[in-house]
N, C-alpha and C positions, 0 to 999 in steps of 0.2 A: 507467530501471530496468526487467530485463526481468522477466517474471511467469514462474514454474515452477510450477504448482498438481497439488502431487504428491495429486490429490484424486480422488474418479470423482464427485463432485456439483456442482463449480464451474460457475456460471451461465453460461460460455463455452465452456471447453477441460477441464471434467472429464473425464477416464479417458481426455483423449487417447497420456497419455505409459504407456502398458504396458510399459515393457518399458529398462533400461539405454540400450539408443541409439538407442531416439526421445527419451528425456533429451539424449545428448549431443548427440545432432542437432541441437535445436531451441535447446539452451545455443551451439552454436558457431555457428549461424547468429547469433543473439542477437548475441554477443560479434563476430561478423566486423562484423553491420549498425551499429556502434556504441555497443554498452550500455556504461555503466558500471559498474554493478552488475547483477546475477541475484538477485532474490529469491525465497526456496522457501518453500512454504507446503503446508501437510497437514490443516487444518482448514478447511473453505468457510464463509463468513462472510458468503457471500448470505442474503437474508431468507428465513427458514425454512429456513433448512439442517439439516441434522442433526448433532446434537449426536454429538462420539464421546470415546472415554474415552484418557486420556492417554497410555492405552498404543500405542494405535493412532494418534495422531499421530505419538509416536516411531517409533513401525515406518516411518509414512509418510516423515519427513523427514530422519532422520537419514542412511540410506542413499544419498538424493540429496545430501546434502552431502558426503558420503565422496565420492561419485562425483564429482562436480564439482570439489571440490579437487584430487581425488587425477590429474583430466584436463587441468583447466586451471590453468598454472601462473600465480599472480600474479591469480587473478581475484578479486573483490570479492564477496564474500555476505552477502545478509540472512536472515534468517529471520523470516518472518510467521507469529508466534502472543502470543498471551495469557497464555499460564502461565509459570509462575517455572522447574518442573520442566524444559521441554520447550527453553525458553531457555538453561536451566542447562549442561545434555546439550550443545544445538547451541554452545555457547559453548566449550564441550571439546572439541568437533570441529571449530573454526577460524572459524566463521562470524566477520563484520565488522562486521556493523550489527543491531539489533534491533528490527524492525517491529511492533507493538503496536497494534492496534485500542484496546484499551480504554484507552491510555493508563497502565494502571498500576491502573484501580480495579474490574477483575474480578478480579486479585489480584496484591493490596499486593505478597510478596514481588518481582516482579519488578523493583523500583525498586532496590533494594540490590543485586541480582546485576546487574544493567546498569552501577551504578555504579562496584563493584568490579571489572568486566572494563576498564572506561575504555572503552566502544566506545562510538561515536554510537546514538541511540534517536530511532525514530519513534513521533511518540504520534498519534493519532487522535481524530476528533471524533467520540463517540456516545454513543446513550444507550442502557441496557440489557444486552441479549445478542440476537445474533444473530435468535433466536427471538422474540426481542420488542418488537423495535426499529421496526418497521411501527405499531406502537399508542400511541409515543410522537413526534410528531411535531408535537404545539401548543407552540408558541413564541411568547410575547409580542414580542419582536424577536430573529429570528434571529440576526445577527452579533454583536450585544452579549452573547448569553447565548454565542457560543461563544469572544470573545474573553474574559471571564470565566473560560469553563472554562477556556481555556487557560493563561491566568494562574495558576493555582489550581493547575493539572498541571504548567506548568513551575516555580514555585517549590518543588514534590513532589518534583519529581524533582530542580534541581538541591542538595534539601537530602538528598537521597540522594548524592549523590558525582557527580551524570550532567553534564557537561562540554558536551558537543555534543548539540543537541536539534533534531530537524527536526517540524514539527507538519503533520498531514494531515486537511484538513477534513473528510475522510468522505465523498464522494459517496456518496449512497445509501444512507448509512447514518442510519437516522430521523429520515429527510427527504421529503419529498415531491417531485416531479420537479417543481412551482412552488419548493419551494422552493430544491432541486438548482441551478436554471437564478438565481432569486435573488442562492444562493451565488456562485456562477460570474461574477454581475456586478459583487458587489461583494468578491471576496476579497480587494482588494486591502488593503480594512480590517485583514484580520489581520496583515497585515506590521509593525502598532505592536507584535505581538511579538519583532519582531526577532530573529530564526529564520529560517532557510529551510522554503520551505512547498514542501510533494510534495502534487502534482495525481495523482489517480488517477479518470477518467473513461473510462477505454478498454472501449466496446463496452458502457457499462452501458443500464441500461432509461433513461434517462431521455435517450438517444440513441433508442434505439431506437421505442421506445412511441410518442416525438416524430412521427417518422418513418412508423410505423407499418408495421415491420419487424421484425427479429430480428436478436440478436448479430451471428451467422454475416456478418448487410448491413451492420452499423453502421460500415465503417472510414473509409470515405467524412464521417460524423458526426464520428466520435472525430479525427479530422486539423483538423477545423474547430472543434473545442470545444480542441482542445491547442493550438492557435493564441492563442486567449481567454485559456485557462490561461495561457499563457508573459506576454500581456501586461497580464492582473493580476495576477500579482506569485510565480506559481510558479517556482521553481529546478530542481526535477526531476519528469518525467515518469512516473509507475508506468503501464505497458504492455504488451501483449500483444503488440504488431505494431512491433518496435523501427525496421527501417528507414524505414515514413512517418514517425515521429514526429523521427526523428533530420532527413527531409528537412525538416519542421515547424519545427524548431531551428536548421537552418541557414538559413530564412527568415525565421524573426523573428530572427536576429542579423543578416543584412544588412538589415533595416529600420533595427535599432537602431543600426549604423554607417554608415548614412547618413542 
């Protein structure tokens, strides 16, 4: 899954894309390097981000998904955000899948309009909002409380109508980079949800920090952490930098065929 963050605050590639065709640039490169989906996103949902009003997400996203469908015929879109409205919108302009941080419980309505479109839904593991998520990070046992949540959220949603459910455990989302690394070793746990699980660790801090680096140097990390990912128990990749991650996949599949 490749990442579009039609944002100017994203903790990697904000306010890189200015402008119609550095979109499509970086979507068709995307798409030649092997994505299978493009997800677009207009709200930053790194820790401390700034919060913006739903208008201005729509301004952000929606125009890229016009743009993208209306370029690429046959291509696959998600859309990353939180709200029922902003989902609603992107659902009437074609999107495919619905990316969801909060899983549904920054708000409720989004469970019934996912369920009604029949599209697949990414729920996410967090706690809080964005802005507060750094302060909640004491967990008695991490995997247990998030295999719970999960439980809890996927029986939400599929008594909403929601059909296809993929669960994302959050990197970095109020977690701590112990526990981040944790996660990562034992995520193979949540697969007793019987779901496909989306790894999204490209280029975040808890590469970097590790490392004692910045984003910008992390791909060298993110290639060796997606490797981990793929072999406890992730199905799909969320990414910045689609061709490593695709040469990543084409290596742990010939491990796993021979």
């Amino acid at each position: 899954m490749g990442i579009v963050n039609a944002t100017p605050d994203s903790f990697y590639d904000g306010g890189k894309l200015k402008s119609d065709a550095a979109i499509l640039k970086q979507v068709d490169q995307m798409l030649r390097d092997g994505a299978a989906f493009i997800d677009v996103g207009g709200y930053s949902s790194r820790p401390d981000g700034t919060h913006i009003s739903v208008e201005e997400e729509l301004q952000r996203v929606i125009p890229v998904i016009d743009l993208i469908k209306k370029s690429f015929e046959g291509v696959v879109l998600s859309c990353d955000s939180f709200r029922e409205s902003v989902i609603a919108s992107a659902l009437q302009h074609g999107i495919d899948i619905v990316n969801d941080i909060s899983a549904g419980k920054l708000d409720s309505k989004i469970l019934e309009t996912v369920g009604k479109a029949s599209v697949p839904y990414i729920m996410m593991h967090m706690r809080g909002t964005p802005q507060t998520m750094k302060s909640l990070t004491n967990y008695d046992n991490l995997l247990i409380q998030m295999n719970s949540y999960f439980a809890e959220r996927i029986a939400t949603a599929r008594a909403a109508g929601i059909k296809d459910i993929i669960i994302d455990p959050g990197f970095g989302f109020a977690k701590t980079t112990a526990q981040n690394f944790q996660l990562l070793k034992q995520m193979e746990l949540l697969k007793s949800q019987d779901v496909p699980i989306l790894a999204g660790v490209s280029r975040k801090s808890m590469i970097y920090k590790t490392l004692g680096t910045n984003a910008s140097k992390a791909l060298n990390g993110t290639s060796a952490l997606h490797m981990l990912c793929l072999q406890n128990g992730a199905s799909i990749l969320r990414v910045h930098d689609v061709k490593e991650a695709v040469e990543v996949i084409q290596l742990f599949q010939a491990i796993q065929e021979n």
